[in-house]
C-alpha positions as CSV (number, residue, x, y, z in Angstrom):
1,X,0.0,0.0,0.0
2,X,1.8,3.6,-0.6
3,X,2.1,5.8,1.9
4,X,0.8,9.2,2.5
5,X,3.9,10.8,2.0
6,X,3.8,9.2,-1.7
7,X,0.7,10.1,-2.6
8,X,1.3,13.5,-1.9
9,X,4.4,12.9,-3.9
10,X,1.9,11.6,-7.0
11,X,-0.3,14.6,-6.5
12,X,2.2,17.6,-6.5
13,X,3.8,15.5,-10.0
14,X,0.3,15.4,-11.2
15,X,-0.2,18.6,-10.6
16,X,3.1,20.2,-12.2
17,X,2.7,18.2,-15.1
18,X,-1.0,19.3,-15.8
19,X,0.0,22.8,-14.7
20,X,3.4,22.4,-17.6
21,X,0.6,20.7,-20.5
22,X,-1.6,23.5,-20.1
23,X,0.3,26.5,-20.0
24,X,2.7,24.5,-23.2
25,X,-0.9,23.9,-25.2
26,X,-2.2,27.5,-24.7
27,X,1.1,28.7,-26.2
28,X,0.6,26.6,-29.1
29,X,-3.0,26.9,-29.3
30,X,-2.4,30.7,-29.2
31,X,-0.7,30.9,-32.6
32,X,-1.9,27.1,-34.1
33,X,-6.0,28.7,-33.7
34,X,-5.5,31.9,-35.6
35,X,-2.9,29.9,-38.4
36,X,-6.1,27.6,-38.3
37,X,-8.6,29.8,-39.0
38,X,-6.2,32.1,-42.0
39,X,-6.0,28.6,-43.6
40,X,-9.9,27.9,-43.3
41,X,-10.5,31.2,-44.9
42,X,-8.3,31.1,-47.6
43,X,-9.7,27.3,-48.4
44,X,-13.3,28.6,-48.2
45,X,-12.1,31.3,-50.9
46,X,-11.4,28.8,-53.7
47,X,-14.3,26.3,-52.3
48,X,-11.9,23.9,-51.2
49,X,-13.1,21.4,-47.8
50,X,-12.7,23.0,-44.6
51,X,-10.9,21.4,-41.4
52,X,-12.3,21.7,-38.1
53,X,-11.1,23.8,-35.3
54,X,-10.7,21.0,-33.0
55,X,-7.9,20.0,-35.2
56,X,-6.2,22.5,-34.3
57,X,-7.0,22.4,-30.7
58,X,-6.2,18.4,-30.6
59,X,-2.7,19.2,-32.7
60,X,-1.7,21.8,-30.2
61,X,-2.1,19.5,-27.5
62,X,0.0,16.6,-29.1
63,X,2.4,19.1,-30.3
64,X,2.7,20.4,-26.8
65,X,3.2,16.7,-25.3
66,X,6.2,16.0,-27.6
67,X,8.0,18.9,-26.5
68,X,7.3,18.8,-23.2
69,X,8.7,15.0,-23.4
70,X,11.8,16.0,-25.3
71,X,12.9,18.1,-22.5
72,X,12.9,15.3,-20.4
73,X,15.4,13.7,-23.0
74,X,19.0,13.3,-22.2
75,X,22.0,14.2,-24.7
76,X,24.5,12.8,-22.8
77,X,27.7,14.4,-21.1
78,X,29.4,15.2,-24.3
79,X,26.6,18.0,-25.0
80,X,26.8,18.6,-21.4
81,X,30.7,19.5,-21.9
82,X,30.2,21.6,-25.1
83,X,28.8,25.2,-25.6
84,X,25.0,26.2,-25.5
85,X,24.8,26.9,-28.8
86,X,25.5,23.1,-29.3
87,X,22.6,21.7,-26.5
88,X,20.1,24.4,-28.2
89,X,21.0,23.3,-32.3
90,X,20.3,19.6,-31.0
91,X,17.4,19.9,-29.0
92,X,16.0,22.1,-31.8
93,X,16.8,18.8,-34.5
94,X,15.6,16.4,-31.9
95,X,12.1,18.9,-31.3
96,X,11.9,19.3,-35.1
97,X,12.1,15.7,-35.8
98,X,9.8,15.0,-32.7
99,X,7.2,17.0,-34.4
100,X,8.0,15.2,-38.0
101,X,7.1,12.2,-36.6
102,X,4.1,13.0,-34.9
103,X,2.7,14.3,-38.3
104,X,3.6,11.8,-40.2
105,X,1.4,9.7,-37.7
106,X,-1.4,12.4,-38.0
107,X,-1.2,12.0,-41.8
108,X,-1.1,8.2,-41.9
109,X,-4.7,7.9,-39.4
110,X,-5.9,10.4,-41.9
111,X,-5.9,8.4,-45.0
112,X,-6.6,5.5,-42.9
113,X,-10.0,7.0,-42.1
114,X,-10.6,8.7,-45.7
């Protein structure tokens, strides 16, 4: 059975990591809407489909996941030894390709479900 102490423990991580997700997704949500609804108009100008703004609101919070997980990642004590300039050009590759991956995902359960 766990303690007290350790569910206290679970709760403050909980409540950090909620508290990280959120304030991550409304940054991404805050540009990711409006580049949303630009694209929607310019679509609905040349009759093209629309997307849904839930789409947007879904990919910020995946997109805000992955980065908040790549923090977490580790690039050994070589990086650790170099200059910032080298931790920030990696993390940025390891973020970018993070992101790749997730829409390529995105992309695949689309033409699964089309």
């Amino acid at each position: 059975m766990a303690s007290a102490s350790e569910i206290g423990g679970l709760s403050t991580k909980l409540k950090a990591e909620f508290k990280s997700l959120a304030l991550m997704l409304l940054y991404f949500a805050s540009w990711l809407i409006p580049l949303l609804i630009v694209k929607n108009l310019l679509l609905e100008e040349y009759a093209v489909p629309l997307t849904h703004l839930s789409a947007g609101i879904l990919g910020a919070l995946i997109l805000s996941k992955v980065v908040l997980l790549l923090e977490h990642v580790s690039l050994g004590s070589w990086v650790a030894r170099q200059t910032a300039w080298v931790d920030v050009v990696l993390r940025t590759v390891l973020c970018g390709a993070g992101v790749l991956v997730v829409l390529l995902i995105e992309k695949r359960f689309e033409a699964r479900h089309d």
